[in-house]
C-alpha positions in Angstrom: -25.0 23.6 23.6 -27.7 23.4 21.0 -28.9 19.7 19.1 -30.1 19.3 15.8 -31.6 16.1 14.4 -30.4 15.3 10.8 -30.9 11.8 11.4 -33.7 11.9 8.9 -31.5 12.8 5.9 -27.5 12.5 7.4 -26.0 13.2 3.9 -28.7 16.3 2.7 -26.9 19.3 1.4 -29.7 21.1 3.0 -29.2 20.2 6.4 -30.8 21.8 9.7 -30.2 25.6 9.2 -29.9 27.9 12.0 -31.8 31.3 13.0 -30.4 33.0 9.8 -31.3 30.2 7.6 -27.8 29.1 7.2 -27.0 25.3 7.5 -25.8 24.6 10.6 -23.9 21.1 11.9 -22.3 19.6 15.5 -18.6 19.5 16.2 -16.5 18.7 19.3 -15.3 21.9 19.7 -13.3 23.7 22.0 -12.7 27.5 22.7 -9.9 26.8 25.2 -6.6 24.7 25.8 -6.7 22.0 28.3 -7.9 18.5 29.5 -10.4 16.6 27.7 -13.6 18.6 29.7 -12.6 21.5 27.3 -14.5 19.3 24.5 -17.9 20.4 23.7 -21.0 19.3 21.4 -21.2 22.3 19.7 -23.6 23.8 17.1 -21.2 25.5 14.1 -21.9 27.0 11.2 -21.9 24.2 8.1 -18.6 25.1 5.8 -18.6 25.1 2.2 -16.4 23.8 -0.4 -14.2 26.2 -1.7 -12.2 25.7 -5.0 -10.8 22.6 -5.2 -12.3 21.5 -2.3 -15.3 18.7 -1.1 -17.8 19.1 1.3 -18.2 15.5 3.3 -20.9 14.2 5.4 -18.5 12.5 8.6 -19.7 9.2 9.1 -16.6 8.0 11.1 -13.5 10.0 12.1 -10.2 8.6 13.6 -8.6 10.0 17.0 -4.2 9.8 16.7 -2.3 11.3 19.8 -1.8 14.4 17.9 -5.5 15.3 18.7 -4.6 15.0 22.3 -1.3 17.5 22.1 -3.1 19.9 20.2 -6.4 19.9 22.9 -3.9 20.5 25.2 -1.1 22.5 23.9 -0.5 25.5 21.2 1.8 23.5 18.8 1.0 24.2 14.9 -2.7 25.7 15.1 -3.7 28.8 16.1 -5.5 29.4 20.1 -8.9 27.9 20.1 -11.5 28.1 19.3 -10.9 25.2 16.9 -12.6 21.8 16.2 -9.8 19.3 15.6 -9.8 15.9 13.7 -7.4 14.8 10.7 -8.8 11.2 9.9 -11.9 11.6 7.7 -13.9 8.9 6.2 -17.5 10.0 4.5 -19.8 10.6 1.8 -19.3 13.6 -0.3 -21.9 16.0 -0.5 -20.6 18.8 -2.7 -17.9 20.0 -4.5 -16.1 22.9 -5.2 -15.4 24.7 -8.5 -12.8 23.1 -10.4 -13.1 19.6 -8.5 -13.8 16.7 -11.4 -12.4 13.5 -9.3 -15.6 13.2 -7.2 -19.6 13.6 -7.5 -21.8 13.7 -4.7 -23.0 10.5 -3.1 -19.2 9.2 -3.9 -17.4 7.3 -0.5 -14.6 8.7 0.2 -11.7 8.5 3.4 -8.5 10.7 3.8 -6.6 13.1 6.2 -7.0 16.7 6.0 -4.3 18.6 5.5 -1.3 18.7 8.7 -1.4 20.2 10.6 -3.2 23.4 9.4 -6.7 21.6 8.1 -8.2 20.0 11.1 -12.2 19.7 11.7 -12.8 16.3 10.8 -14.3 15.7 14.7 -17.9 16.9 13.4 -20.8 16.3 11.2 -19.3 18.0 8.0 -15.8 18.9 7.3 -14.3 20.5 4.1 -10.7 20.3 2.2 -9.0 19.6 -0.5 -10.8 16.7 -3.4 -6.8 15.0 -3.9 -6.3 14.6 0.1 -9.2 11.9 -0.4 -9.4 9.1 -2.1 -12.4 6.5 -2.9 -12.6 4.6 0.4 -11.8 0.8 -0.3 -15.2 -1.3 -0.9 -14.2 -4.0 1.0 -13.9 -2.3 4.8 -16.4 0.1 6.6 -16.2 3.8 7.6 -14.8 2.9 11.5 -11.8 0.7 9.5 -11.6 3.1 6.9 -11.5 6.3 9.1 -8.4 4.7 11.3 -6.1 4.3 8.5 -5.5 8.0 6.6 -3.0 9.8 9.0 -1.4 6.8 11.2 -1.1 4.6 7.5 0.0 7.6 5.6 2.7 8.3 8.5 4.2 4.7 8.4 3.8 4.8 4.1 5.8 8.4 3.7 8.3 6.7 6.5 8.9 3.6 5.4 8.5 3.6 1.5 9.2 7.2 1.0 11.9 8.2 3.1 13.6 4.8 3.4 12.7 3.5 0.4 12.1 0.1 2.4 12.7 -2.8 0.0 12.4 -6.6 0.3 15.1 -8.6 1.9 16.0 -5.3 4.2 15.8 -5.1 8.5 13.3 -2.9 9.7 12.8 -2.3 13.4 9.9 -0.4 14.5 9.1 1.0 18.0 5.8 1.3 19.6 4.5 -1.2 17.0 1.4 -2.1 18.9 0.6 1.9 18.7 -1.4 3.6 15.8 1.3 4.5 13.6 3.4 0.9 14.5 0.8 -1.6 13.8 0.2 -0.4 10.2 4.0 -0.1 9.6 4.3 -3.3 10.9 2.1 -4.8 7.9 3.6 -2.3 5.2 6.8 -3.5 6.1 5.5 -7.2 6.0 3.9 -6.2 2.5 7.6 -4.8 1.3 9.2 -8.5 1.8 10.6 -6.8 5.0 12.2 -8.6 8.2 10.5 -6.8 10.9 11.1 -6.7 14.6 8.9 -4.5 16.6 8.7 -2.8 20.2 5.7 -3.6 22.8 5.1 -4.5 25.9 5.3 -8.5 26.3 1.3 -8.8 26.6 1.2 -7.3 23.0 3.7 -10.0 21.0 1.1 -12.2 20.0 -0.7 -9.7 18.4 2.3 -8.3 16.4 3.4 -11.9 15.5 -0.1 -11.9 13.7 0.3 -8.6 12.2 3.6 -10.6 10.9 6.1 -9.0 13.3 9.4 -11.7 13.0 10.7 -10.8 16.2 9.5 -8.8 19.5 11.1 -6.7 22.0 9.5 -6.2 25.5 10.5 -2.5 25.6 10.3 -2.9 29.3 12.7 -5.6 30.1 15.0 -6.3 27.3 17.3 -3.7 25.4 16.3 -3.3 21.6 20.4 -2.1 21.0 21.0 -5.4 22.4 21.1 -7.1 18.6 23.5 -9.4 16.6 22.7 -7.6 13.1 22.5 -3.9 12.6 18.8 -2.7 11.0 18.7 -1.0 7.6 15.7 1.2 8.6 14.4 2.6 12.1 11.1 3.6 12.5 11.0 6.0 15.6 7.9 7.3 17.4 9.3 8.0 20.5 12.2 10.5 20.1 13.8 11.9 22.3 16.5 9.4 24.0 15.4 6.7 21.9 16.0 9.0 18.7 19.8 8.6 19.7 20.3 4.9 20.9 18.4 4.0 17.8 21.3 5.0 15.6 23.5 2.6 17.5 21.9 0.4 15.9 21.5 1.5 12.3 24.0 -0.3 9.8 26.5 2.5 7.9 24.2 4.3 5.2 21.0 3.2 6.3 18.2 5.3 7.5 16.7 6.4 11.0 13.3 7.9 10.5 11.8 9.7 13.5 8.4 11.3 14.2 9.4 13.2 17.1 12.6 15.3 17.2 15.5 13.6 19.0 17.3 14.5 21.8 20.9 17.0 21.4 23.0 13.9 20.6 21.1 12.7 17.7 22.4 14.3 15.1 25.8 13.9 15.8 26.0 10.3 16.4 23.8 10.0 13.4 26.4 11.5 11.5 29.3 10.1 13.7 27.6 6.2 12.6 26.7 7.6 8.5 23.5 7.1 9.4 20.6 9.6 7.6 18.5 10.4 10.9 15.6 12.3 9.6 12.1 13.8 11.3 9.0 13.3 9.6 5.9 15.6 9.9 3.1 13.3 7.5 1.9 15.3 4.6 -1.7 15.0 2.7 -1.0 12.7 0.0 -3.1 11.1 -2.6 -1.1 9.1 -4.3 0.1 7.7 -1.0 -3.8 7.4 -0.3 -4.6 5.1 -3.0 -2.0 3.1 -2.6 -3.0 2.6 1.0 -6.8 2.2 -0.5 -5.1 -0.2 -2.7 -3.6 -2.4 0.1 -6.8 -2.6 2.4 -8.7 -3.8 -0.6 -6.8 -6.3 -0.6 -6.9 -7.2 2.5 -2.6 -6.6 3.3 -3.6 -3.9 5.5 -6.3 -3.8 8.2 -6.4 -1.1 11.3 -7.2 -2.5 14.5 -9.6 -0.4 16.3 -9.6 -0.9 20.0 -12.7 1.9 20.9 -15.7 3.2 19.0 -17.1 6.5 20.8 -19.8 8.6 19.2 -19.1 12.0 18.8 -20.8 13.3 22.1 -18.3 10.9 23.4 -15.5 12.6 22.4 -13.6 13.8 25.5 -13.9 10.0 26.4 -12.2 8.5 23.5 -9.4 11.2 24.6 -9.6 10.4 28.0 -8.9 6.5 27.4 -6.3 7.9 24.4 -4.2 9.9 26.6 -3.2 6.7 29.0 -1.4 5.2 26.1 -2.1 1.8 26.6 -4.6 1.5 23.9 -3.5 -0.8 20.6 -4.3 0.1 17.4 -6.4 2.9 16.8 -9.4 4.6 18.5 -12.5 6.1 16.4 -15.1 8.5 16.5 -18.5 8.1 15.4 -20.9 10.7 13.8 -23.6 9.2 11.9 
């Protein structure tokens, strides 16, 4: 592993350059599958924007358990050597031809393209100018790097798919997680009743999220309920994929990140209950709204760890137990 100090000028387009001359950055990088040891500090070449795209100096970069499957596991992206990283929040350095919604120097936060445009986990990433949008004045890069890919996830589930409106039942599972404790305040935000899945440790902190009601995944049954839900929000598939639509009222809407198990879809359609899978999608529009809600202050990530990015394979390390609430970030400048 090489270093190079850009401490001096972190946002420079004329960063450190390497033997050739060429700029040259640090990314945790890997060039095999595996445990969290196969993360490196790793000098790369510097990418430019291409059309339609931004260079962004990293100041702060969320870590979601997707990070951890793909370290581990050939799912979307191609064998390694790859730097992964979705959550971006930065200062934009450059832009490509064609881009006219930013100027260097602007702050901006947003997820790179899923699952094909990861790299955020370095000094400088590239990708498209509309999967950003202005990051929100009123929070920091750490707050505003935990929000793109978890928030979008819970936005394009909740208002998008179920079209979520006030007055409606909502139970979400693993609402303490990433995903879950933004949904929880979305839902809140929507005039929602909201019941949420944790461990009992965990209630108080959804009750002040808003969360009307708690389950204690671990002792008590979430089918076990007088009223049916008009949405589900799902992040554990499988098993729970399919005793979630027991309790989904007739035309209402199960929405899953993970596939199901092989009874899902039939009791789903058994009940007349839409049981959809959603893979999150770069969005601006869903961006600024989310911008638009943290300004305000209805919307607020809690970030349990702060690693810098030689730290890396130890934010994944404490990631992968999956007792961590909220959301865990990494650091770069």
């Amino acid at each position: 592993m090489t270093s190079t100090d850009t401490s001096e000028n972190p946002d420079s387009p004329n960063p450190a350059a390497g033997p050739d001359g060429a700029p040259v950055m640090l990314a945790l990088h890997q060039t095999r599958l595996g445990g969290p040891e196969v993360l490196r500090l790793t000098e790369l070449p510097r990418p430019a924007p291409g059309t339609g795209e931004i260079l962004v100096a990293v100041h702060a970069a969320g870590l979601n358990p997707t990070d951890f499957k793909h370290r581990a596991l050939s799912i979307f992206l191609p064998s390694p050597p790859l730097t992964l990283g979705w959550d971006v929040s930065g200062t934009v350095v450059e832009t490509g031809f064609g881009v006219t919604l930013f100027r260097p120097g602007d702050e901006v936060f947003g997820m790179l393209p899923y699952p094909y445009g990861a790299g955020s986990h370095a000094e400088y990433v590239t990708g498209p100018a509309r999967a950003f949008a202005a990051k929100p004045a009123g929070i920091d890069h750490v707050q505003a790097a935990a929000l793109p890919l978890a928030a979008l996830t819970a936005w394009q589930a909740l208002v998008d798919t179920a079209a979520l409106r006030a007055g409606q039942r909502v139970l979400i599972h693993a609402a303490a997680g990433g995903v879950g404790h933004l949904a929880v305040q979305i839902a809140k935000e929507r005039g929602a009743h909201v019941t949420g899945t944790a461990s009992a440790p965990k209630h108080d902190f959804l009750r002040e999220l808003g969360a009307d009601a708690c389950v204690d995944h671990r002792h008590e049954d979430f089918t076990d309920t007088e009223k049916p839900y008009d949405v589900v929000l799902d992040a554990l598939g499988g098993p729970t994929a399919t005793r979630s639509v027991g309790v989904v009222r007739p035309g209402g809407v199960l929405v899953s990140l993970l596939p199901g198990d092989e009874h899902t879809r039939a009791a789903a359609e058994k009940a007349r209950v839409r049981a959809a899978v959603l893979v999150v999608e770069h969005d601006q529009a869903g961006m600024r709204a989310i911008a638009e809600l943290a300004e305000r202050g209805r919307l607020r990530p809690h970030v349990s760890g702060v690693f810098p990015l030689a730290d890396g394979a130890r934010a994944h390390t404490l990631g992968e137990t999956g007792r961590t609430t909220g959301k865990l970030v990494i650091t770069v400048r």
